[in-house]
C-alpha positions as a Python dict, from the first residue, in 0.01 Angstrom:
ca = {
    (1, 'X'): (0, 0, 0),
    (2, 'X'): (138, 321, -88),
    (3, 'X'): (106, 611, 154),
    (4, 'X'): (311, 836, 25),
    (5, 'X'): (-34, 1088, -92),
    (6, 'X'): (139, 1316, -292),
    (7, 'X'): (393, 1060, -450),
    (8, 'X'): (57, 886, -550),
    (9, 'X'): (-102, 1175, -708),
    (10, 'X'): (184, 1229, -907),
    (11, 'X'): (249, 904, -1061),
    (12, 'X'): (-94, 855, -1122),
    (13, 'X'): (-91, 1195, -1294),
    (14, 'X'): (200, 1227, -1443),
    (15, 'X'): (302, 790, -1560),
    (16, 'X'): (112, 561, -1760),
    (17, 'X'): (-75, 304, -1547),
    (18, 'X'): (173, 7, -1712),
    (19, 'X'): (479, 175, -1545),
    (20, 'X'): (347, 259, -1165),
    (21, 'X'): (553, 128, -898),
    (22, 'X'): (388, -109, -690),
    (23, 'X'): (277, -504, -668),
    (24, 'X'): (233, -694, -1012),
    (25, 'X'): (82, -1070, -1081),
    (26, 'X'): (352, -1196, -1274),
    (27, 'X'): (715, -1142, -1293),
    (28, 'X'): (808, -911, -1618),
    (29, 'X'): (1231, -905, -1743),
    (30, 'X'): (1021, -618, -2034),
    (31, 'X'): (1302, -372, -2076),
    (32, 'X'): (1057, -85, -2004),
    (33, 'X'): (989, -202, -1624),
    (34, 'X'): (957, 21, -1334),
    (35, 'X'): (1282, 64, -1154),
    (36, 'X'): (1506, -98, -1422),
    (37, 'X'): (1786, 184, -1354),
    (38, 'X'): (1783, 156, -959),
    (39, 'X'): (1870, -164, -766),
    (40, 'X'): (1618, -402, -974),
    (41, 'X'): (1809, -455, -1270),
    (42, 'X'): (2159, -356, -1346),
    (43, 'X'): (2293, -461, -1716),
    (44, 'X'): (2058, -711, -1767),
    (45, 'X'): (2066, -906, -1448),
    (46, 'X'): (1804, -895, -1202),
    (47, 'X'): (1991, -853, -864),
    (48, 'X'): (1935, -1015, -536),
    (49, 'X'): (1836, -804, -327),
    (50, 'X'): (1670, -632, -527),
    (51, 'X'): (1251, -598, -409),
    (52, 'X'): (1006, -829, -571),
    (53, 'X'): (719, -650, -787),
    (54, 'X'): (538, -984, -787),
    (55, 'X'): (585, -1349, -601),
    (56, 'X'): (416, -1689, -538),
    (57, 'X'): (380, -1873, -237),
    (58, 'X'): (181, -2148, -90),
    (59, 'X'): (181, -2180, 271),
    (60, 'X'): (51, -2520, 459),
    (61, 'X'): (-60, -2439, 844),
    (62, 'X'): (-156, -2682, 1144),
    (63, 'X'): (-484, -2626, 1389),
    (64, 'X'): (-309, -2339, 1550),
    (65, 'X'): (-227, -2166, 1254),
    (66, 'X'): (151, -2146, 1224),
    (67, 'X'): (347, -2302, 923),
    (68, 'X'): (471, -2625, 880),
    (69, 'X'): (539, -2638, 532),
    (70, 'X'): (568, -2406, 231),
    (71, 'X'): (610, -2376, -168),
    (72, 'X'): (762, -2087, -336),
    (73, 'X'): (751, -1924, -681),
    (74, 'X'): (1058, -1694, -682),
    (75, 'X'): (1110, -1334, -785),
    (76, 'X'): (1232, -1486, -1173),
    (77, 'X'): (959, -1756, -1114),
    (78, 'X'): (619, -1799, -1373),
    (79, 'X'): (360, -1892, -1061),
    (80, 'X'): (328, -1551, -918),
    (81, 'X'): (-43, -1420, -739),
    (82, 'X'): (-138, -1724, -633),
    (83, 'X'): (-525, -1652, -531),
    (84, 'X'): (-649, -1988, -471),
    (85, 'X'): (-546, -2349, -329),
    (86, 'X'): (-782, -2678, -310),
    (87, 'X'): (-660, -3038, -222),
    (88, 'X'): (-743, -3240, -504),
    (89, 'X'): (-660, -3647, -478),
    (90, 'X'): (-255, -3637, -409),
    (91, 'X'): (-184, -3293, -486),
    (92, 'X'): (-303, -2956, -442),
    (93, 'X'): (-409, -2710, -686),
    (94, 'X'): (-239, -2379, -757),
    (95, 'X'): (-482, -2065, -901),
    (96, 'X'): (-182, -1849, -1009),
    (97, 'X'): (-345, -1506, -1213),
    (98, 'X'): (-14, -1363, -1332),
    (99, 'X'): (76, -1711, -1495),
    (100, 'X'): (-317, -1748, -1559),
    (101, 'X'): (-293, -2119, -1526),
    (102, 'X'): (-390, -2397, -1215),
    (103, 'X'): (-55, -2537, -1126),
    (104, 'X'): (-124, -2909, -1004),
    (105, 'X'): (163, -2967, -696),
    (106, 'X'): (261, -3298, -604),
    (107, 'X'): (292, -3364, -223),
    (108, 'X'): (438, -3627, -75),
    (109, 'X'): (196, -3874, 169),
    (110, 'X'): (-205, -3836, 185),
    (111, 'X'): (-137, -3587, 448),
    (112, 'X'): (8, -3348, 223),
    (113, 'X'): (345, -3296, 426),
}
């Protein structure tokens, strides 16, 4: 979320809507990307600590609600906004809307750990 008002205003203003800075669905390397000349991308290479516009992840809890297992689409990664998950047989199924696909991810034992 951006709360920066006035930096708002003016990139909404003043930049086409393709170039704003802020969260994406799906992992772009277009040359025209937002912050290609700061510490995303220097000569070509995506750097690593640089911030990700976009990401996928998958998170398993137990009754109490903390994590015991995770998957993880990576900044350079093709599953990114991951909006859904259902258990389906032996694997679980991915929504991903910046790859627009369902991913189908095979987990090891009927208990999906």
């Amino acid at each position: 979320m951006l709360i920066e008002d006035d930096f708002r205003r003016e990139m909404v203003s003043s930049i086409d809507a393709s170039e704003w800075i802020g969260p994406d669905f799906r992992f772009s390397d277009a040359p025209g990307q937002p912050l290609q000349q700061g510490s995303v991308r220097q000569m070509g290479q995506i750097k690593p600590w640089a911030p990700s516009r976009s990401y996928g992840l998958v998170v398993r809890c137990d009754a109490t609600g903390s994590p015991i297992k995770s998957w993880h689409s990576r900044a350079d990664g093709s599953l990114h906004g991951v909006t859904s998950v259902a258990e389906w047989r032996d694997c679980l199924l991915v929504a991903s809307r910046g790859a627009g696909v369902v991913a189908r991810l095979f987990v090891a034992g009927a208990d999906h750990d």
